[in-house]
C-alpha positions as CSV (number, residue, x, y, z in Angstrom):
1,X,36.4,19.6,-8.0
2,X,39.4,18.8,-10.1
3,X,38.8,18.9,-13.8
4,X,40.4,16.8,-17.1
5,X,43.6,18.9,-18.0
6,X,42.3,18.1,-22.3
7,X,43.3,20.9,-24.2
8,X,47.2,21.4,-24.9
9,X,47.1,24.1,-27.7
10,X,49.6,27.2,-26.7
11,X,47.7,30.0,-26.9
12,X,50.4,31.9,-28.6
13,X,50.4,29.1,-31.1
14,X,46.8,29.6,-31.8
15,X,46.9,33.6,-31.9
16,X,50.2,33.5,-34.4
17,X,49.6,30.4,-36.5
18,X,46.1,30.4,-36.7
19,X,45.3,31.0,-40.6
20,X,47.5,27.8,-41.3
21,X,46.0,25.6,-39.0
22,X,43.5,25.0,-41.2
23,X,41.8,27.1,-43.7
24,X,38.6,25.7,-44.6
25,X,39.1,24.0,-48.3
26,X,43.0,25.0,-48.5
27,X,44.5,21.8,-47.4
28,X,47.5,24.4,-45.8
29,X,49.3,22.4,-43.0
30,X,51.8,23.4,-40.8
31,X,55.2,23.3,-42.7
32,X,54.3,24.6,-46.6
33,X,58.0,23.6,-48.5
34,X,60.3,25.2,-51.3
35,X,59.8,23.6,-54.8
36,X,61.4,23.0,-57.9
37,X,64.5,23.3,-56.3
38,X,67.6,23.9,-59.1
39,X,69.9,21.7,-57.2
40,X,67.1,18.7,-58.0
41,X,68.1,15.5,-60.1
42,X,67.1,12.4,-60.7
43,X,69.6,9.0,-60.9
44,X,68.9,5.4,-61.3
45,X,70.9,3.8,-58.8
46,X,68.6,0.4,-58.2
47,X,70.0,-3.0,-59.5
48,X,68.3,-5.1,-61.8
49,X,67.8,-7.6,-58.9
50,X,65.9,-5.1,-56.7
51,X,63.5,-4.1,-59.7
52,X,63.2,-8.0,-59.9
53,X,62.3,-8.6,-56.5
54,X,59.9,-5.7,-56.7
55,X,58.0,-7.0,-59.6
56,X,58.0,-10.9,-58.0
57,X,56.0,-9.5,-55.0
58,X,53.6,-7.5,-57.4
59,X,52.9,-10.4,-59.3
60,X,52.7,-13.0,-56.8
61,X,49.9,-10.7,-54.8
62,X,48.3,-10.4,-58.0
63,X,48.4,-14.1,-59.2
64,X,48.5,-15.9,-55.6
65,X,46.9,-13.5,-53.0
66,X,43.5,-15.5,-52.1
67,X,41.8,-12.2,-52.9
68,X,41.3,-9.7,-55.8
69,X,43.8,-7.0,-55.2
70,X,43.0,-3.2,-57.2
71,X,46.4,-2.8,-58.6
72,X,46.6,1.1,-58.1
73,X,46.2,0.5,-54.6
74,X,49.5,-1.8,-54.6
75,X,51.6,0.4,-56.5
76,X,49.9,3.5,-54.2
77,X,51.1,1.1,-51.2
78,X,54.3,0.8,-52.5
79,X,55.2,4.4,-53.4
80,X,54.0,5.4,-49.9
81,X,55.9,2.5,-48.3
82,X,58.8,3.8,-49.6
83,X,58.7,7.2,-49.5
84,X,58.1,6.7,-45.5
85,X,61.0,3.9,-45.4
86,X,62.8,6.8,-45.6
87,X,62.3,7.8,-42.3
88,X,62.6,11.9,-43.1
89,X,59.8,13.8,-41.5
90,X,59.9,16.4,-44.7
91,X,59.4,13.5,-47.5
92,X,56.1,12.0,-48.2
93,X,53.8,10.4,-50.9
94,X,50.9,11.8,-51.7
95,X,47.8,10.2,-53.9
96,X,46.3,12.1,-56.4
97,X,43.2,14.1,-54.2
98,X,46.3,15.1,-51.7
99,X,48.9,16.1,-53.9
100,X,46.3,18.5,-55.8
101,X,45.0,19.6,-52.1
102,X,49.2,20.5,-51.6
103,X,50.1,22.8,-54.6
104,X,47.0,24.5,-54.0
105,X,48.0,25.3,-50.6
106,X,51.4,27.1,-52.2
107,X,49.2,28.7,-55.3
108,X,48.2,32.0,-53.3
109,X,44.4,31.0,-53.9
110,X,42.1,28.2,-52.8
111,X,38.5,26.8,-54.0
112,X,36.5,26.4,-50.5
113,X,34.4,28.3,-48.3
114,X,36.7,30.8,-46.7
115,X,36.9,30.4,-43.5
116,X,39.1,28.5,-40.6
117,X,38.9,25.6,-38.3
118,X,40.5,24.4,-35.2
119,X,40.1,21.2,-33.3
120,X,37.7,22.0,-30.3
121,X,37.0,19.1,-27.7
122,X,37.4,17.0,-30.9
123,X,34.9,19.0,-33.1
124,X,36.4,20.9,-35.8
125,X,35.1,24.7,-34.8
126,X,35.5,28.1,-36.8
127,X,38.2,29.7,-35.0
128,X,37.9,33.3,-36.9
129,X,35.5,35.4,-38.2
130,X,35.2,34.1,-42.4
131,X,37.2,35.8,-44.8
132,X,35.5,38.9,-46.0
133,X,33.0,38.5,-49.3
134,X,34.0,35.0,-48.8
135,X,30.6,32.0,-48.8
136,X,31.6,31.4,-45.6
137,X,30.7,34.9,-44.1
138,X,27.3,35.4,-47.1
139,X,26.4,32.1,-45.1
140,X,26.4,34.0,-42.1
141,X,29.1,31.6,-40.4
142,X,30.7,32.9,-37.2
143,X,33.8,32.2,-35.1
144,X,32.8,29.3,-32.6
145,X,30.4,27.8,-35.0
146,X,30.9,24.1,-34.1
147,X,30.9,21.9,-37.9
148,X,28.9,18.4,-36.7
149,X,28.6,17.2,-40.1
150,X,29.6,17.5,-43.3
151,X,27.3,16.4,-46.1
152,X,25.8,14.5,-43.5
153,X,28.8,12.6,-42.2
154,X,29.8,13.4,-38.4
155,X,33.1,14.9,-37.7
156,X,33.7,14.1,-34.7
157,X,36.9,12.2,-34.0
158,X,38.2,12.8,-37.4
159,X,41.0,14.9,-37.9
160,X,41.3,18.0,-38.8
161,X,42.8,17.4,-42.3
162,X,40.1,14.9,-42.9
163,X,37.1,17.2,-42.9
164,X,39.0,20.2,-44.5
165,X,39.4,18.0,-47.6
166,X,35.9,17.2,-47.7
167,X,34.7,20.9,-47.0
168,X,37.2,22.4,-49.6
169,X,36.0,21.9,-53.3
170,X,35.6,23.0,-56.6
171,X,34.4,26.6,-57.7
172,X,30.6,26.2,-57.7
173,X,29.8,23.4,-56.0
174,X,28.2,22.7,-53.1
175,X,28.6,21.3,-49.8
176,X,26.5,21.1,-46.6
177,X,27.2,21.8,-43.0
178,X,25.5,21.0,-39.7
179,X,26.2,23.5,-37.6
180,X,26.0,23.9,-33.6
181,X,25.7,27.2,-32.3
182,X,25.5,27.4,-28.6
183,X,22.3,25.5,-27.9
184,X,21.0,25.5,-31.6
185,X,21.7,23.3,-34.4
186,X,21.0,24.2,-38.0
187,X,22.2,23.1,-41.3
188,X,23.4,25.2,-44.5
189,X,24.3,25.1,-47.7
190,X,27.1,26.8,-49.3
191,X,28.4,27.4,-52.7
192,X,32.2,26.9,-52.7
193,X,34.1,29.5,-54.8
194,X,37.8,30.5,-55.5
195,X,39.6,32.5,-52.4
196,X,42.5,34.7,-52.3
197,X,44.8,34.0,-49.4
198,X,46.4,37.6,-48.2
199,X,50.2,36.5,-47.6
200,X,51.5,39.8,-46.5
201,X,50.0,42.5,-44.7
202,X,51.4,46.1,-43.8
203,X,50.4,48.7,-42.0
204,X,52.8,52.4,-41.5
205,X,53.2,52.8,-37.2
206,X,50.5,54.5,-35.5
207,X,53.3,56.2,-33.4
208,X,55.8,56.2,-35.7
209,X,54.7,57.1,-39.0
210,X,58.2,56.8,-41.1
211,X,58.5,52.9,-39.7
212,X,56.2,50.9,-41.7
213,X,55.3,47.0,-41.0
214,X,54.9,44.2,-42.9
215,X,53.8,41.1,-41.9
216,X,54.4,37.7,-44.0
217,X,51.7,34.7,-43.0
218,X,53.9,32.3,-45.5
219,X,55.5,32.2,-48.4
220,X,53.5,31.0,-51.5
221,X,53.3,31.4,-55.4
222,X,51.7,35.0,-55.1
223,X,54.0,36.4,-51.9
224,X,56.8,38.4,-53.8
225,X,54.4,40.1,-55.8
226,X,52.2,41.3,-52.7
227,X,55.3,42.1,-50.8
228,X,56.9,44.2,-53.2
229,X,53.4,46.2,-53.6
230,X,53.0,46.3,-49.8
231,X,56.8,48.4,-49.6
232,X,55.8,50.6,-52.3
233,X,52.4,51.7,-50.2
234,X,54.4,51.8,-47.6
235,X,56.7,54.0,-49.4
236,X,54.4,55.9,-50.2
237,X,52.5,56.4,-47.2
238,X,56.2,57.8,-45.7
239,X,58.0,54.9,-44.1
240,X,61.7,54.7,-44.4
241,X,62.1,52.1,-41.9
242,X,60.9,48.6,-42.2
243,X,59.8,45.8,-39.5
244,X,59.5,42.8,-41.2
245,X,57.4,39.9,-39.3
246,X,57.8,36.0,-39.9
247,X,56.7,35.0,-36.8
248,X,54.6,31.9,-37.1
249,X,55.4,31.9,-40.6
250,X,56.2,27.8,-41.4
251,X,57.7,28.2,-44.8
252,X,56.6,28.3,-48.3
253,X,58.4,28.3,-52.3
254,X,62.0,29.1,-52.1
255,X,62.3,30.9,-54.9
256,X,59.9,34.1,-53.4
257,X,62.1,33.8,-50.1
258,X,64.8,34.0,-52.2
259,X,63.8,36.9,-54.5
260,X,62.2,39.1,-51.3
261,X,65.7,38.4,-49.2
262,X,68.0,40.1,-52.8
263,X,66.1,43.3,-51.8
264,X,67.7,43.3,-48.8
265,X,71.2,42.9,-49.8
266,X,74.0,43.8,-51.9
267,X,74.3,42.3,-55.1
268,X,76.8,39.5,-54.7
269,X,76.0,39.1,-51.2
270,X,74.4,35.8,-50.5
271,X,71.3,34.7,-49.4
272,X,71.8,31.0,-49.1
273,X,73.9,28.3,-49.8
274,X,73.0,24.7,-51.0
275,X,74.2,21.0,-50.2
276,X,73.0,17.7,-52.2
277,X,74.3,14.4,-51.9
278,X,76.5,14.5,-53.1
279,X,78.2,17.1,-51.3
280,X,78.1,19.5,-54.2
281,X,77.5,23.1,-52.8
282,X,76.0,26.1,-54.6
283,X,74.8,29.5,-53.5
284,X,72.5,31.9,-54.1
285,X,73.5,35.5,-54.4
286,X,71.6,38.5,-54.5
287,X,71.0,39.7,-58.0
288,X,69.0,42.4,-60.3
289,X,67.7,38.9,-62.0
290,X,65.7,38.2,-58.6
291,X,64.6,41.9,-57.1
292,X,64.6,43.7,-60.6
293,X,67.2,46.0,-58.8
294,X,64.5,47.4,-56.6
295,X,66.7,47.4,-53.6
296,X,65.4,47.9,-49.8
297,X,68.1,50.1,-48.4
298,X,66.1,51.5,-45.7
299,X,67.1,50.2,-42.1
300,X,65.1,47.4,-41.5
301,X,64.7,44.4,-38.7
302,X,62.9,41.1,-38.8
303,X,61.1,39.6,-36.1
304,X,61.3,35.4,-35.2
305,X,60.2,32.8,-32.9
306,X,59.7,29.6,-32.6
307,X,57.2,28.7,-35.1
308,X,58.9,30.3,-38.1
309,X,60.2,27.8,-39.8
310,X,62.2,26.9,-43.5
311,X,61.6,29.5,-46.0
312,X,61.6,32.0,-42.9
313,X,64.7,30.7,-41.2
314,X,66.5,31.7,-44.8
315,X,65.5,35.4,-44.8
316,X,66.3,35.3,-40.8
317,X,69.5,34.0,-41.3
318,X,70.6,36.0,-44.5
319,X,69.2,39.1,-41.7
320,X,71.7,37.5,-38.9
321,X,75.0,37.0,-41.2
322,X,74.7,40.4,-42.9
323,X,74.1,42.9,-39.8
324,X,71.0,43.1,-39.8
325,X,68.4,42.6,-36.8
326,X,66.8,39.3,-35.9
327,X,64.7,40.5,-33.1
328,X,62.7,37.4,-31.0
329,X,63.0,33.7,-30.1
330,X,65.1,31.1,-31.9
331,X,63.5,29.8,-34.5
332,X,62.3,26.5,-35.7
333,X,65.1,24.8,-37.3
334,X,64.0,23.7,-40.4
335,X,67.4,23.4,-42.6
336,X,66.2,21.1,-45.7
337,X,64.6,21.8,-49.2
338,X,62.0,19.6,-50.8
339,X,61.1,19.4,-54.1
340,X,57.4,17.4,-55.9
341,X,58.1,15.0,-58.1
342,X,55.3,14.4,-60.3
343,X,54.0,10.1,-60.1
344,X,51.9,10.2,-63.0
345,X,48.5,8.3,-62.5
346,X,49.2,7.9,-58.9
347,X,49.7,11.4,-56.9
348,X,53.3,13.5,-56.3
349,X,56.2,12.7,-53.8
350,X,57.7,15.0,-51.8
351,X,61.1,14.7,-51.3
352,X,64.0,15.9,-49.3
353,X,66.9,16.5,-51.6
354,X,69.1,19.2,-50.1
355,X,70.3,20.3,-47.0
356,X,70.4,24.6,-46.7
357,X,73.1,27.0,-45.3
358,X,73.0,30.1,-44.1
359,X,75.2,32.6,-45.6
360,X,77.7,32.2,-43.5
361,X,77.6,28.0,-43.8
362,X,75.5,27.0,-40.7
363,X,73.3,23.8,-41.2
364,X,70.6,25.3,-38.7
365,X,68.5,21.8,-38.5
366,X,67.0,21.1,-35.5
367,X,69.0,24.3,-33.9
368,X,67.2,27.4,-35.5
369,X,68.5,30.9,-36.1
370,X,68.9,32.8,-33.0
371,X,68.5,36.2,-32.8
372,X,70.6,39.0,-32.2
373,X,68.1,40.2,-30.0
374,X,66.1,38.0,-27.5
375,X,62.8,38.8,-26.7
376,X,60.6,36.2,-25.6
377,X,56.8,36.0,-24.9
378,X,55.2,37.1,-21.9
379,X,54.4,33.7,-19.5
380,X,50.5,34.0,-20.1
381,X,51.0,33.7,-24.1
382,X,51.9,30.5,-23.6
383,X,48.8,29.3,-21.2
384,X,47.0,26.5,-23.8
385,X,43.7,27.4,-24.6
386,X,40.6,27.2,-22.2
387,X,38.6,23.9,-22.2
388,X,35.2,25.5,-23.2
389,X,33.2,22.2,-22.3
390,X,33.3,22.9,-18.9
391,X,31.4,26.1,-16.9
392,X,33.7,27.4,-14.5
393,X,32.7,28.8,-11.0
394,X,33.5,29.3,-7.2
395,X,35.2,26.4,-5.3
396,X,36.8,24.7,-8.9
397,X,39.8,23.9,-8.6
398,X,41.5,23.4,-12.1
399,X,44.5,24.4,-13.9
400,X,42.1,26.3,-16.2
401,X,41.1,28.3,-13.5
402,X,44.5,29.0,-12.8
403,X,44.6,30.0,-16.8
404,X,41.2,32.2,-16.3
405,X,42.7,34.1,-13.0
406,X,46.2,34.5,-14.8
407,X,44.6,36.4,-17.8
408,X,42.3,38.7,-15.4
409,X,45.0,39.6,-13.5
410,X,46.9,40.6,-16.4
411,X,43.9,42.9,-18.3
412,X,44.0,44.4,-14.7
413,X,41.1,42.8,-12.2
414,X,42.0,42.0,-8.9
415,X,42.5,38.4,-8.7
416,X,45.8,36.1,-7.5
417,X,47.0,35.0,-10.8
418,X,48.8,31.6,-9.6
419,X,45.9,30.2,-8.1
420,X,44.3,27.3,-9.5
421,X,41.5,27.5,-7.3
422,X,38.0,29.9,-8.3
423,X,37.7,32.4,-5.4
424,X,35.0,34.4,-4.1
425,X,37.8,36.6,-5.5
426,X,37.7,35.4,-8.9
427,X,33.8,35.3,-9.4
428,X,33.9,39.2,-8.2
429,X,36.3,39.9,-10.8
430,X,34.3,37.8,-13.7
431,X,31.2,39.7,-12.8
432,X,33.2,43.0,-13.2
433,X,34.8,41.6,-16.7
434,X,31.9,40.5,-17.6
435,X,29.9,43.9,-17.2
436,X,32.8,46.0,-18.8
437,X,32.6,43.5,-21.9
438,X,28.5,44.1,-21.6
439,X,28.1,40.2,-21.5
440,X,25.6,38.5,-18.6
441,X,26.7,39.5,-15.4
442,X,26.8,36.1,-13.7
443,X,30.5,35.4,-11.9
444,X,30.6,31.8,-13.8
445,X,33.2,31.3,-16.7
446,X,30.6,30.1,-19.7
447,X,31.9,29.2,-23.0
448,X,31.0,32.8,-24.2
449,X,32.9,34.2,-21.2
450,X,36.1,32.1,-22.2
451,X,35.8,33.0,-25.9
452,X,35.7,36.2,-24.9
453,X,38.6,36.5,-22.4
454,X,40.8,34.8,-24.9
455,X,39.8,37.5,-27.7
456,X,40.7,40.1,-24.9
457,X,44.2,38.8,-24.3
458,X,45.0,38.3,-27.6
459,X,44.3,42.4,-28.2
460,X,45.7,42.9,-25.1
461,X,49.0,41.3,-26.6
462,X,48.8,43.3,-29.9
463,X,48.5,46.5,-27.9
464,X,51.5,45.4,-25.7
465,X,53.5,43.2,-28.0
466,X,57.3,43.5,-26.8
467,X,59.0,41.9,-29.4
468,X,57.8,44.6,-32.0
469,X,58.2,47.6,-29.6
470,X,61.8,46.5,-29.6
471,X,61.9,46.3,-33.1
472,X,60.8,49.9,-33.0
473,X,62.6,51.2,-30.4
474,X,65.7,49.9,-32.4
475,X,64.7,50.8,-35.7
476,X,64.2,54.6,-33.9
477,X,67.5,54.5,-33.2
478,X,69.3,54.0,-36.8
């Protein structure tokens, strides 16, 4: 029986990415930008014939078209027509409903439920346990709750932005949820409320109690402020060593990256380097105006890979061209800034308007920082995550079952890890998995089986994670 290869999410994606693919009501997405950049201005280089031309068309479709046209939906057509003439990746328009979804997503807070989604055979399904104190978890929501409708309207199909703007909301009001839970369907609802996105988290070693981590999930309005607090606890709690982790970390304001990366260095030193254009260049230079003189002079690293992207490349790279350790995978490659330009009545457009240099006057776009010290994944992080709609058992043949046998083999059950085929072999190693994780003892591969194998390689990789026992083992040595 050879089954549908459907689902092409990397695992290690979904383990390090997973709070930005899509938090319930926060409208995050994958690349969050810098704003407000300095180097941003405006010029009005259009001729009086192109305005012309512009205004002909509006008013013919007004006066001629054999229909009633809304005019905000012309002028929305235009800006967006536009803004994706362009043909930049990194610019877009966005209508009013999106451009408010957008800056919330960089505010540090969101009004929603508090929980997260993923796409799951085309069902947006809660992919993590809700945020503590959140409505989501009072509701009594749990991971691999399955979202059919929302306020009556089906999801499935529809894309994963698309229902997280209709689940997110203003602070006290409500929104209702069909949910399927294994064989049982049920509906609730929930009283949205204001949620505080954690940024940065940090934690002193377990084995090495001077070497404290902290890890940075993006960069928004509120991510300076936690990360200087989380170096003082740190600090406190005796670390004189820092790891500091981007990985999967796609960006965020520039002007936090670039007050965060000052601790790091020198005064005078810079952090990055600026070109419009124009070709004018600028830089940015480590200064007591951005760190307050609160300087990080303990030896510290940073860990990469390949989904830390724009705001993380410029700490990475300011790492790289001073001497400091980039420890990891090359990263994204994400070398332009953006700034939101207000369009008032009609939404915000996000535009590219500078390219941004490393220290040391790289363009990294579409190249990435590379590290000083490569570490790459281990082969099974980057399996894509196990089609649940299928029940796996002996005499399958699927590369899911080659997935399945690759992750017993490596939590230590007897079983030939490149073999796409479900042995006798494999169901005797299930039924021994299964009993050690006190689920049904059965030898098939269930949904509840997979969900649980996949939670058990993800610990297993935080127990065994290379890249940051590297970064120890070369912080121990400075």
């Amino acid at each position: 029986m050879k089954q549908k290869d459907s689902n092409k999410i990397s695992l290690t994606q979904y383990i390090l990415t997973i709070v930005i693919v899509g938090i319930l009501a926060s409208g995050i997405t994958l690349f969050v930008y810098e704003l407000n950049n300095p180097m941003s201005r405006l010029s009005m280089g259009s001729t009086q014939e192109d305005l012309d031309n512009i205004e002909l068309l509006n008013e013919l479709i007004k006066s001629q078209y054999i229909e009633d046209v809304d005019q905000k939906k012309l002028i929305t057509g235009a800006l967006e027509g536009m803004t994706a003439a362009i043909g930049d990746p990194h610019s877009s328009f966005f209508p009013e409903a999106e451009a408010e979804e957008f800056d919330t997503s960089v505010s540090g807070s969101f009004e929603g439920i508090g929980a997260t989604m993923m796409l799951e055979n085309d069902y947006p399904t809660i992919a993590e346990p809700p945020i503590e104190g959140s409505p989501a978890e009072k509701a009594k929501l749990k991971k691999g709750d399955v979202i059919v409708k929302v306020d009556g309207k089906d999801t499935k199909g529809k894309a994963l932005q698309e229902v997280v703007s209709k689940v997110r909301g203003k602070k006290g009001t409500r929104v209702k949820l069909d949910i399927l839970r294994g064989d049982e369907t049920f509906n609730v609802e929930i009283v949205r409320d204001k949620i505080a996105v954690e940024s940065v988290k940090a934690n002193i070693d377990k084995n090495e109690p001077t070497i404290g981590y902290i890890k940075i999930n993006s960069f928004n309005q509120t991510t300076s402020d936690e990360f200087d607090k989380a170096v003082d606890k740190m600090r406190k709690e005796g670390a004189k060593k820092f790891v500091i982790d981007v990985r999967g970390n796609p960006g965020g304001v520039l002007q936090n990256v670039e007050k965060m990366t000052s601790r790091f260095l020198e005064d005078g030193k810079t952090i990055v380097g600026f070109e419009n254009k124009a070709k004018d260049k600028q830089e940015e230079v480590a200064s007591e105006k951005l760190d307050g003189g609160n300087k990080i002079k303990e030896p510290s690293v940073i860990l990469i890979d390949e989904n830390s992207a724009s705001a993380s490349e410029i700490m990475a790279g300011a790492f790289k061209a001073h001497g400091l350790d980039v420890i990891g995978v090359k990263s994204y490659g994400k070398g332009t800034v953006q700034t939101m330009v207000p369009m008032k009545g009609y939404g915000e457009v996000k535009l590219t308007i500078s390219k941004w240099l490393t220290p040391d006057g790289k363009w990294i776009d579409k190249k990435g920082v590379e590290p000083t010290i490569k570490v790459d994944y281990p082969a099974y992080l980057k399996n894509r995550v196990i089609d649940r709609s299928m029940e796996y058992k002996e005499g399958v043949i699927s590369p899911n079952v080659k997935i399945i046998n690759t992750y017993l083999n490596e939590l230590g059950y007897s079983v030939d890890k490149d073999s796409e085929t479900y042995t006798q072999e494999t169901t005797e190693a299930v039924k021994k998995y299964q009993a050690d994780m006190k689920l049904e003892v059965t030898g098939v591969m269930d949904k509840t089986s997979v969900e649980k194998l996949e939670d058990s390689i993800r610990n297993h990789w935080k127990a065994n994670d290379i890249q940051y026992n590297k970064a120890i083992d070369v912080l121990k040595s400075k």
